[in-house]
C-alpha positions in Angstrom: -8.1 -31.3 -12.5 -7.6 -30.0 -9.0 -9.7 -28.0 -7.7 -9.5 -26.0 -4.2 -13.1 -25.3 -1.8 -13.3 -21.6 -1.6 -16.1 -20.8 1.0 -17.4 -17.0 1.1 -16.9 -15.7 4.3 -17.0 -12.5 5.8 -12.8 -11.7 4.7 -12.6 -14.1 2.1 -9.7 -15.6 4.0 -11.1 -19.5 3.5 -9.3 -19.8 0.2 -6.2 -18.5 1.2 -6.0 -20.7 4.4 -7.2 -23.8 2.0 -4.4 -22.8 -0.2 -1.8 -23.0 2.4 -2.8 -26.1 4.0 -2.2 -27.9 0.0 1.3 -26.1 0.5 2.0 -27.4 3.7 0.2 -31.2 2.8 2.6 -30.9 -0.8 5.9 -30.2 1.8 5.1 -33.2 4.0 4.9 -35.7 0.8 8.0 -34.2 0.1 10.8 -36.7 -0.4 14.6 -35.6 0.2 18.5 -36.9 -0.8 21.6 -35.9 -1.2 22.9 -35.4 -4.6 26.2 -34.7 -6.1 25.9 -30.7 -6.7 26.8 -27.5 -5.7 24.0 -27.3 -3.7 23.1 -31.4 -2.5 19.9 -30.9 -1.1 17.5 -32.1 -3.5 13.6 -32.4 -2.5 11.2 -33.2 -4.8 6.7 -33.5 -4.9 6.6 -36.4 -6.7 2.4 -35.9 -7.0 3.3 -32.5 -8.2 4.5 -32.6 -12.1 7.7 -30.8 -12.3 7.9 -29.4 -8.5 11.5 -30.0 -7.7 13.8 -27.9 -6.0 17.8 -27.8 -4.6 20.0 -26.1 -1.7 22.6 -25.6 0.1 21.3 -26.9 3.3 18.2 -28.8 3.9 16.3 -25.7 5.1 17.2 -24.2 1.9 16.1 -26.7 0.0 12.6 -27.1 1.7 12.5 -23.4 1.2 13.3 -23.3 -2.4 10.7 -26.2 -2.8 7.6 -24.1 -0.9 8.1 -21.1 -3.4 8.2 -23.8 -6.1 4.6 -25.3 -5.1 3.1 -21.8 -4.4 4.1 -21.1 -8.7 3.1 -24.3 -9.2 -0.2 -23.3 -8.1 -0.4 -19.6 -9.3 0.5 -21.0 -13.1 -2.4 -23.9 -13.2 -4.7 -21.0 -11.5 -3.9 -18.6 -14.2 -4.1 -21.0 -16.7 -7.5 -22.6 -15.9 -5.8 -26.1 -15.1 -7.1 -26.1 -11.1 -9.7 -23.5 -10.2 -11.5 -21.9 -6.7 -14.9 -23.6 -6.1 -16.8 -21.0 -4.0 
């Protein structure tokens, strides 16, 4: 289980930054290549089950793959699979 340090502070704004930092730490582990496809970008998070994404151009693609971490994270948050320690 994966679990993110929420600290309490005066605006709450800890988790959120801790949560963007995972974002940006998943994009750098990212790994890239061209495939044959309408859109031949293809990125992929291979620590990240399932977090895969496509595009037109590589900006696209790395675009497409931050929205795809960010619901990767909001589903195992709903769900109880990674949780907020305060």
């Amino acid at each position: 289980m994966i679990r993110f340090r929420r600290h309490k502070t005066k605006q709450n704004w800890t988790g959120v930054i801790t949560l963007i930092k995972f974002t940006q730490t998943a994009l750098e582990k990212a790994k890239y290549e061209i495939i044959d496809n309408i859109e031949p970008y293809y990125g992929e998070v291979s620590e990240l089950e399932g977090v895969w994404a496509t595009g037109k151009t590589l900006e696209e693609c790395r675009k497409n793959l931050e929205e795809v971490i960010d619901e990767w994270i909001n589903f195992r948050l709903r769900n109880g699979l990674i949780r907020l320690e305060s």
